[in-house]
N, C-alpha and C positions, 0 to 999 in steps of 0.2 A: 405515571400510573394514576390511575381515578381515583379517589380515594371517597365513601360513603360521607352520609351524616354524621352518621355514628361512629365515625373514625374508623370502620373495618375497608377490607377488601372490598372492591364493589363485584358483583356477581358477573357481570362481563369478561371483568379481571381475572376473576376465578377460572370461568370455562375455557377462555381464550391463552393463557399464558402456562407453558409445559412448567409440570414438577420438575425439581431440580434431580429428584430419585430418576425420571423416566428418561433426563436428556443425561445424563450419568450413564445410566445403563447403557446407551447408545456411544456414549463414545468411549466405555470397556468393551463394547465389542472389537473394535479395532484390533486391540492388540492380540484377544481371543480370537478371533477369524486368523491371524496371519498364525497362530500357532497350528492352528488346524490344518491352513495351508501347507505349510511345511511338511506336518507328518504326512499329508496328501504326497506332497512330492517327493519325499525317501519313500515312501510307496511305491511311486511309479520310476523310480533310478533302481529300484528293485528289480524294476520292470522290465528294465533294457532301456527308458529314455537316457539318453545323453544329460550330463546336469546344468550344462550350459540351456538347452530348451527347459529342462525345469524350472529354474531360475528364470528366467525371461516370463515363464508363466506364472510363475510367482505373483515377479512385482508386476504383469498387467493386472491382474486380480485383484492384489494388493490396490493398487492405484483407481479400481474401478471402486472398491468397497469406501475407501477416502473421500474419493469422488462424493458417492451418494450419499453418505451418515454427513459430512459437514455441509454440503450442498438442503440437505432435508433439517438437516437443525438451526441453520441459520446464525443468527447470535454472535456469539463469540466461538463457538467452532466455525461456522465459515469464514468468518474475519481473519480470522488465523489463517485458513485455508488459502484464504485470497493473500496475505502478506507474504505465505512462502513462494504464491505463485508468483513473487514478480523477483523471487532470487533462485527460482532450479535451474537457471542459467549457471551458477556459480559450479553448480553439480555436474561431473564428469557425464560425455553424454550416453555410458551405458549405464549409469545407476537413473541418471531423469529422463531419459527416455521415455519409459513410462508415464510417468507421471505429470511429466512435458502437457502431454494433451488433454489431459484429466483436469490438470489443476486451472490453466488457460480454459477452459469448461467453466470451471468456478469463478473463475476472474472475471468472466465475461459475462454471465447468468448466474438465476438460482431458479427455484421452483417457484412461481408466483404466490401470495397470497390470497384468499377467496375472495372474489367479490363481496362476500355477506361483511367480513370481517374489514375491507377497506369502507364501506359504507357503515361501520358500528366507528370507527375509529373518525371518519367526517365528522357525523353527527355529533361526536362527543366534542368535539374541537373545534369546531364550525358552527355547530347548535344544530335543531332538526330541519332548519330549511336552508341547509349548504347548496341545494341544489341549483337554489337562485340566485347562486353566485355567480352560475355557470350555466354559459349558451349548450354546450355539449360537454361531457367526460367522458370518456374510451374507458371500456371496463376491464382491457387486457392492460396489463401493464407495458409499460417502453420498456423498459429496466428493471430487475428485481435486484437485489443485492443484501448483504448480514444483515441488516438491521432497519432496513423499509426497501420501497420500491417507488418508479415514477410512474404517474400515470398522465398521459396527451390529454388536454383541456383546452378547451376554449371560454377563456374570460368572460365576463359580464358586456366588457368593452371593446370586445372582439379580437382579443389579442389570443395569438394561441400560446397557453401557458405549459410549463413542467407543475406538476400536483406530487409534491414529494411524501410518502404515508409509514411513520412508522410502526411493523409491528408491533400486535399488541402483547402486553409483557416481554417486550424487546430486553429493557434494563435487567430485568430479573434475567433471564436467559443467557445473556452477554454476560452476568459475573459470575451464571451459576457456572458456563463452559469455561470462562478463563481461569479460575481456579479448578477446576476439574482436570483441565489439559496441563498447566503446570504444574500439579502434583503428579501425573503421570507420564509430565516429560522425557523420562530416562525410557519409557517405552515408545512414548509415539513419537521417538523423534526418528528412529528406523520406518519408520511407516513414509516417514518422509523425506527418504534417502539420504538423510545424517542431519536434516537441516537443528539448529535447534530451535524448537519449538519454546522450552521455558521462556528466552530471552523475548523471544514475538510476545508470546501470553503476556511476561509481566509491561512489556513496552503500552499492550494495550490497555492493561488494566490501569495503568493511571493514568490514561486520558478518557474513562470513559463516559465521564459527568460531560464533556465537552461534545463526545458525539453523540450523547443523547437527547441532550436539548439544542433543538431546532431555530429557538429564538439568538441561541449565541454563531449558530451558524448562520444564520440570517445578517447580523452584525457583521460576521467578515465577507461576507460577501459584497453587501453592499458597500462596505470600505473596497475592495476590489475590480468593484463592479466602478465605482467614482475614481477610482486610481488610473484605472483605464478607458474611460469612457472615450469613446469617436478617438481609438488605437487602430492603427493604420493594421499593427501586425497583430491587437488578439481581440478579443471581445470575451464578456464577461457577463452574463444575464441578471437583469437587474430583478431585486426581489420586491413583490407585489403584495404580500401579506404572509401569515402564517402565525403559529401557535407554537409552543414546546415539541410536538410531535407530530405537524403539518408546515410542510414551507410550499408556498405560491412563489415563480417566479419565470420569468421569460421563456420559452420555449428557442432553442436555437438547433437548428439540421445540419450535420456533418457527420464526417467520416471517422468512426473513433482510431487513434493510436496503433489500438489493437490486430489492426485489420489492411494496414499498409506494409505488413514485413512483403507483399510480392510487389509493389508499386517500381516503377523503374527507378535507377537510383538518384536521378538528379532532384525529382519529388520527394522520394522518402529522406536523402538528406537534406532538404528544405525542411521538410514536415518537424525533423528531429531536432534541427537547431532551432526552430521557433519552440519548441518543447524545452529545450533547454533555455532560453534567452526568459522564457516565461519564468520558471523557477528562481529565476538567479534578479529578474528586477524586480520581486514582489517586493521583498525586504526594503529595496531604497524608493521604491513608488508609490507603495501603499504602506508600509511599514509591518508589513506581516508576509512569512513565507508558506508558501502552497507547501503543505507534509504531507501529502498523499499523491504520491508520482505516478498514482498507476497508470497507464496509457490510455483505460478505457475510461478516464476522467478528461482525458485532452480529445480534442476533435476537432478535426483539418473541414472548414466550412467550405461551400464552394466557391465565393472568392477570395480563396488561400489565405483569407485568416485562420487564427484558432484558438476555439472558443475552449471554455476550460469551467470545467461545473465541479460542485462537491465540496464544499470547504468547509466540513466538518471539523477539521482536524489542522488547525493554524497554527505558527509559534509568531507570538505577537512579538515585532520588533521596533520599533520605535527609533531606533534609532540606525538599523538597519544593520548589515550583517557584520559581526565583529572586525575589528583593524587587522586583529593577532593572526585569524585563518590565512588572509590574503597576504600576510607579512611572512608566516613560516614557509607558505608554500612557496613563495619568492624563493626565501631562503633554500631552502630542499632543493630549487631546480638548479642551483650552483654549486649542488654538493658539498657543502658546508655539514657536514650532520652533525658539528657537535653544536655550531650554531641552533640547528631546527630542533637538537636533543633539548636546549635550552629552553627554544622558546614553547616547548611542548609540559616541560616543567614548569612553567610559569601559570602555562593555562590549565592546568592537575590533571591533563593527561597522562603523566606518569607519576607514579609515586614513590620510586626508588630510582637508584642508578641502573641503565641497562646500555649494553653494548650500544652507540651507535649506529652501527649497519642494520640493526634487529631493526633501530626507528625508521630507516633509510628500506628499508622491505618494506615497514607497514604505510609508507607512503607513497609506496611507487603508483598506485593507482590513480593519486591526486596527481601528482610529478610526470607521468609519463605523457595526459592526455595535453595536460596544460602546457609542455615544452615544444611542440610541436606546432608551426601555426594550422597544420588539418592535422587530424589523428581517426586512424578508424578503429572504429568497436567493433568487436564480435565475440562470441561466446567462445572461441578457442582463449582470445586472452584474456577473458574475466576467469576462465578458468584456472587459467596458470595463476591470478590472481591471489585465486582463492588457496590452490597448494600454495602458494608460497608464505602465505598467511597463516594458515592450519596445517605445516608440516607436521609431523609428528617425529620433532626432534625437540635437545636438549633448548635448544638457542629460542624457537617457537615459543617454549612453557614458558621459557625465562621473563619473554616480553609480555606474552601472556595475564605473569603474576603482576606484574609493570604496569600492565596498560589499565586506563583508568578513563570512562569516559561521564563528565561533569553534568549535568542534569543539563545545563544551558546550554546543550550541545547535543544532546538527544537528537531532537528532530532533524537538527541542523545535519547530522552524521543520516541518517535515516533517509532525509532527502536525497543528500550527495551519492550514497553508496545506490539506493533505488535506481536516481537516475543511471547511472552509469552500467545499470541493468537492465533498464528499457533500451538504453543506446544501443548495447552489446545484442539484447535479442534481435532488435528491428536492422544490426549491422549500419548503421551511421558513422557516414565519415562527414565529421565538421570541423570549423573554429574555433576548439571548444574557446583557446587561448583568447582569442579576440573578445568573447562574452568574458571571460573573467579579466579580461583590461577594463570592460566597460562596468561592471557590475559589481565587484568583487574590491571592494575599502583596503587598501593597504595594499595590495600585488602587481598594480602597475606602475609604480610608483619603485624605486631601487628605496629598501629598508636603511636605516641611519645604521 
């Protein structure tokens, strides 16, 4: 944010960045619209419709009104919006259904910002003659997403570049939704067919300092961009300048993620395992792991590299990814659970005694892909994943109250489970097991 001489607001700031009252108001509608809905439709079961069509009309409504209010707020409601959309695979496919195509909407786009306002936000970061930085700018944007958009450039030096721009009053918007949507989690998590919403909000909320300044994304980039430079299997665009709220950096052409679930299958499990192989050697090549798995960050180039943009959101590892992951998971595939109960105690995954089969369930997702030298994903078994994890039995709370997940492990969990939801949508059959022989400290190796 700009901030005056005089230490106030600067007047741009003012006109350009929404009340925290006005984007509030917009995301209580939500849950007001779907009550509306509803009495709409014991209305019309009044009527003679059948309640199964009521319902189905329901949630498209529902999923249309979602759609629009985080789509048009940006910030921290479509951030959110976009994190649920890369887990409503977990969800049964008559509850996401709906919202299947709504939220993949969001994931993929938003509403662009104006031209006037991408040229107040140059000028202020660039200075008044940004222009002459640059051969041409494209004034529609490539991409719009929560919290900026890219726009196509051509360099000074004739390179054609990405022009990354953040909304103005981005920061303020981003904390006013994430607190707004977690104190109203217990409602808007129906909105989003059970997902929970609190646990995304607060995930985000403490990384936000990291995705709003553009200088720290700048940093891992170019650690990533040097980690892999002249990589046979990805490429990485290297960054050319930039400010707090402007990144400059290579422009690269492919195919996003997003956009190969109809590809034939021996490409799309190419495409999937280089997306995985990507995630899994940040950590030991560059010493930091890609946290943002979403698919429309990866992109299949046309000679079958894949390139990989957006590294707002890093967990810096230095030393690369812990021994103990690759060692319990060892463990788990030999059915040892009181072993794996152990070594899950160690790392304050758990914090009481709990059955070990409970822990032997909440691992089977890691256990199942990794036992297998291919294994294929699809949303039938992320599903079963998901019941068998969120049963609503006694054994489920028990592990529940149990289960403990350690701050140094956030991202790391958040990666793992992500990916294994892009896998399951795009249906990838790989090895997974051969990338965690290669990649993965402590799991090919027989534990002492």
């Amino acid at each position: 944010m700009t901030v005056s001489n005089n230490g106030g607001m600067s007047s741009d700031d003012k006109s350009l960045a929404r009340s925290a009252l006005r984007r509030g108001a917009k995301l209580a509608s939500l849950p007001l619209g779907v009550a509306g809905r509803k009495t709409l439709g014991f209305g019309r079961r009044l009527g003679g419709q059948s309640a199964d069509t009521v319902n189905e009309q329901l949630r498209e409504r529902t999923a249309e009104q979602l759609f629009r209010v985080l789509g048009e707020l940006k910030g921290g409601a479509m951030k959110v919006g976009q994190a649920m959309s890369l887990f409503e695979g977990f969800l049964p496919d008559e509850v996401a259904g709906p919202y299947r195509e709504k939220l993949s909407m969001l994931r993929d786009s938003a509403p662009p910002m104006p031209t006037s306002r991408v040229h107040t936000v140059l000028a202020r970061e660039l200075g008044a003659d940004w222009r002459d930085r640059f051969i041409s700018f494209e004034p529609r944007p490539a991409a719009a997403a929560s919290i900026g958009q890219v726009h196509r450039a051509v360099w000074h030096d004739g390179r054609t570049v990405a022009v990354k721009v953040q909304y103005p009053g981005a920061d303020e918007a981003l904390r006013s939704d994430l607190k707004q949507l977690s104190r109203m989690a217990s409602i808007a998590g129906p909105l989003a067919g059970g997902m929970d919403v609190r646990a995304v909000a607060d995930e985000l909320t403490a990384r936000i300092d990291e995705e709003l300044d553009y200088r720290l994304e700048a940093q891992a980039q170019s650690g990533f961009a040097e980690a892999f430079a002249d990589d046979p299997e990805f490429v990485v665009p290297r960054v050319l300048d930039g400010t707090g709220k402007v990144l400059i950096s290579e422009w690269i052409d492919g195919v996003p993620l997003t956009t190969i679930a109809d590809w034939p299958d021996d490409d799309r499990n190419e495409a999937g395992l280089k997306y995985v192989r990507f995630l899994f050697a940040g950590p030991s090549r560059a010493g930091m792991l890609h946290a943002d798995p979403h698919p429309g960050n990866f992109k299949m180039l046309p000679d079958g590299r894949l390139g990989v943009v957006d590294f707002g959101l890093v967990a810096r590892m230095p030393a690369g990814l812990p021994d103990e992951i690759g060692e319990t998971l060892r463990i788990a595939m030999t059915g040892d659970a009181e072993s794996a109960v152990a070594g899950l105690r160690q790392e304050g995954f758990l914090t009481h005694d709990v059955d070990a089969e409970l822990v032997m369930d909440y691992l089977a997702p890691f256990v199942e892909p990794a036992a297998e030298p291919e294994f294929a994903f699809d949303r039938a078994w992320m599903q079963g994943v998901y019941r068998q994890a969120n049963g609503d039995t006694a054994a489920a709370a028990e592990f529940g109250r149990a289960f403990n997940l350690p701050t140094d492990y956030l991202l790391i969990h958040r990666v793992w489970m992500g990916g294994i939801a892009v896998l399951s949508q795009l249906r990838i059959t790989a090895g997974f097991r051969a990338v965690l022989d290669e990649f993965l400290p402590g799991f090919a190796a027989e534990p002492a």
